[in-house]
N, C-alpha and C positions, 0 to 999 in steps of 0.2 A: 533080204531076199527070201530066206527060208519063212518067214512071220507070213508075208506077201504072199506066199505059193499054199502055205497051208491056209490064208483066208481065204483066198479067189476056191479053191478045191472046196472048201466049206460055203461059200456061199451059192454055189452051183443049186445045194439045198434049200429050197425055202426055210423046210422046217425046220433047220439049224442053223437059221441067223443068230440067234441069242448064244450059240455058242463059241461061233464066231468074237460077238463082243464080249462074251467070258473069256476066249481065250487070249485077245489082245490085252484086256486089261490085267491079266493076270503077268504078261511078257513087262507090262508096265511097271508095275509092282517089284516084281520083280527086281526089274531094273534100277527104281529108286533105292529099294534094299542095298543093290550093290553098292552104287554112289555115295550112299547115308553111310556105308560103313567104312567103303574102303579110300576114297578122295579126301584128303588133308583140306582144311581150311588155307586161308592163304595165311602168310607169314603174319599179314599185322594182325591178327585176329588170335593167332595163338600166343601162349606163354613167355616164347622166346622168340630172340630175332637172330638172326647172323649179321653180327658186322664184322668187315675189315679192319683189321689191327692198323693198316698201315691211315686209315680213311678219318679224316679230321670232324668232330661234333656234327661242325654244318651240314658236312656230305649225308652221314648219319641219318640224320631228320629229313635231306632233301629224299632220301632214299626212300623213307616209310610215307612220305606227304601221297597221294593220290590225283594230285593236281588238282587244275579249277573246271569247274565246268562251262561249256561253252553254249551259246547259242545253236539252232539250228541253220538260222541262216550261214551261220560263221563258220560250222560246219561242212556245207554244200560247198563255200569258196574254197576250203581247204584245195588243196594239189590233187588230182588223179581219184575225187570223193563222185563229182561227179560222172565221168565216164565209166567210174566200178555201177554207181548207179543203172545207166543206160545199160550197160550188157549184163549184169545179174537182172533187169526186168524181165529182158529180147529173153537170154537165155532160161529165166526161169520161166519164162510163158510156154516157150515150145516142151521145154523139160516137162511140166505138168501136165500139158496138153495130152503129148502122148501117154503117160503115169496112168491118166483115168478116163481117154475115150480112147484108145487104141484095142479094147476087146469088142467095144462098139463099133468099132469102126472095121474091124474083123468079122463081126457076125451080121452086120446089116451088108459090106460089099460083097462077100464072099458066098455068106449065106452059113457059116462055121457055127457048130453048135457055141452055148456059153461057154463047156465044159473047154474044147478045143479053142476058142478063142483067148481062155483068163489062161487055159497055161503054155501057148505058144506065145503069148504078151512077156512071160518073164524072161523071155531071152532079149529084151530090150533092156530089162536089169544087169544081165548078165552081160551086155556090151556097155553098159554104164560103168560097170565095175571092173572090165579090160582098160576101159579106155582111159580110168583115172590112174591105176597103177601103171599103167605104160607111158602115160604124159607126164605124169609126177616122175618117172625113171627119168624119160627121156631128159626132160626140161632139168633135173639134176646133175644129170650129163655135161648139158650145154652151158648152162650157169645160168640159162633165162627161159624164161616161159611163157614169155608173147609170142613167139614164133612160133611154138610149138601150138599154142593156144590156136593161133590165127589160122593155122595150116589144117588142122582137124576142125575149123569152123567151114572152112571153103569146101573141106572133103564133104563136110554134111548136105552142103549144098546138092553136088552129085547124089548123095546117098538116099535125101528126100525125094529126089526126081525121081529115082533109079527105083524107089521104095513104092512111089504112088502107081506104079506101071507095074508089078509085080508081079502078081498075076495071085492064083488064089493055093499054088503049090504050096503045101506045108513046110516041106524042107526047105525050098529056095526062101518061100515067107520069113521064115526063122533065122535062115544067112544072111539076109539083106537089114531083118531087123535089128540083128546082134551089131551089124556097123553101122546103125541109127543110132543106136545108143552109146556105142562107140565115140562116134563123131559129133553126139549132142548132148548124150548125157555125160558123155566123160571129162570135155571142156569146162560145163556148167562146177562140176563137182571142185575141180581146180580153182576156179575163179573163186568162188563161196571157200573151200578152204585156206586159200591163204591170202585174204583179204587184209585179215589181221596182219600177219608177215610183213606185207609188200607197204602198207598204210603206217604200221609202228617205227618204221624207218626214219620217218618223216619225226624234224626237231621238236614241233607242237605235238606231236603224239606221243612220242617214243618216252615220256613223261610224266605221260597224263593221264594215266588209267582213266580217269572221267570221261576225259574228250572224245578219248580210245571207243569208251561205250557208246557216246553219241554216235558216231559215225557209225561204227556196225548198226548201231539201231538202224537208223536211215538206209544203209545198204539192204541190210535185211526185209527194210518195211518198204522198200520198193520193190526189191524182187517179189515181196508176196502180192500186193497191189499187183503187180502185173501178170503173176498168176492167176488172180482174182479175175482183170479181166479177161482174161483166154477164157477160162469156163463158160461165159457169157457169150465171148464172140464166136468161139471157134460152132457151137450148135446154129447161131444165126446163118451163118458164113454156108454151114453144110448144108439147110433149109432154103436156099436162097439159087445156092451156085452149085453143091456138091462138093464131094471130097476132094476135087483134082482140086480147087480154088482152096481149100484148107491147107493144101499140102505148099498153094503157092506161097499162100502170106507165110506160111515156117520160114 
């Protein structure tokens, strides 16, 4: 969020675009640094391995094996492969949508300068990031996380209504938005992190490091597909019908 706030503040400038992309790539760099130095390889790759004293040869070998890898089709049939599918697409189309036309969408209804529009956008971040630590609590409270999931998806409902009516106040702007992001980005963040968790349960999985990749691939690669087509639809949509018809398909 802080990367986010110092680029929109820098791109307000024309003349310092280029610094802009020196300064993300430099956060990038960075960052590989970190990884390269301080994340372990995984066990079978290094020197040594840990086994259990108590654990016979076979076990041993089944333990370092990686499993086989599977089809894509074989994949999709797996249990609960598709329906993570369908709601990381839903969820990551609206998640995007608003990420990068919501300061547009700011400065052409309201009439809000860039400057005013890129940084009252980040308090959509900033209900993203309430809303995952508080459903991540929650939902470990309860022992499950569809409830909690489903109930901040229905809230968003209201909240997109309640958001496209707003009006063009800064403050109210900013409170209404922080529970968009709340109730839309904080869901999506849950779903996408523990995809892995909830899927490696599963007897074919929980095995099969391979399989394991496949599926995230596919989960992955639809959610972004279907971010892909929001950027497309959602300008049509506003060219056509206006922002109230954007806000309905959300």
């Amino acid at each position: 969020m802080r990367g986010r706030k110092v680029e929109r503040t820098q791109v307000n400038s024309c003349e310092r675009n280029r610094y802009t992309f020196a300064f993300n790539s430099s956060l990038m760099v960075l960052g590989a640094l970190i990884v390269a130095l301080t994340i372990e390889e995984s066990p079978r790759r290094e020197s040594y391995q840990q086994i259990d004293d108590n654990e016979t040869p076979s076990e041993a070998v089944d333990m370092r094996t990686d499993g086989t890898p599977i089809g894509m089709l074989e994949a999709l049939l797996l249990p609960n492969v598709i329906p993570y599918c369908l709601c990381n697409t839903c969820l990551k189309f609206v998640n995007y949508a608003f990420f990068f036309w919501l300061p547009f969408y700011l400065t052409g209804k309201y009439g809000w300068t860039e400057r005013d529009a890129n940084t009252l956008s980040i308090w959509y971040d900033i209900g993203g990031i309430i809303g995952s630590v508080a459903g991540g609590l929650i939902s470990d409270r309860l022992g499950y996380r569809s409830p909690v999931i489903v109930t901040m998806l229905f809230a968003s409902l209201a909240a997109l209504f309640l958001y496209a009516g707003i009006g063009g106040a800064h403050i109210l702007n900013a409170l209404v938005m922080t529970v968009v992001g709340i109730t839309v980005s904080g869901p999506y963040n849950l779903i996408v992190g523990t995809i892995c968790v909830d899927l490696g349960t599963q007897p074919v999985l929980s095995s099969n490091a391979q399989a394991m990749a496949t599926v995230s691939g596919i989960i992955d690669g639809t959610g972004s597909a279907g971010s892909a087509i929001g950027q497309f639809v959602v300008p049509v949509i506003e060219n056509q019908f206006g922002w109230n018809c954007v806000f309905y398909l959300f």
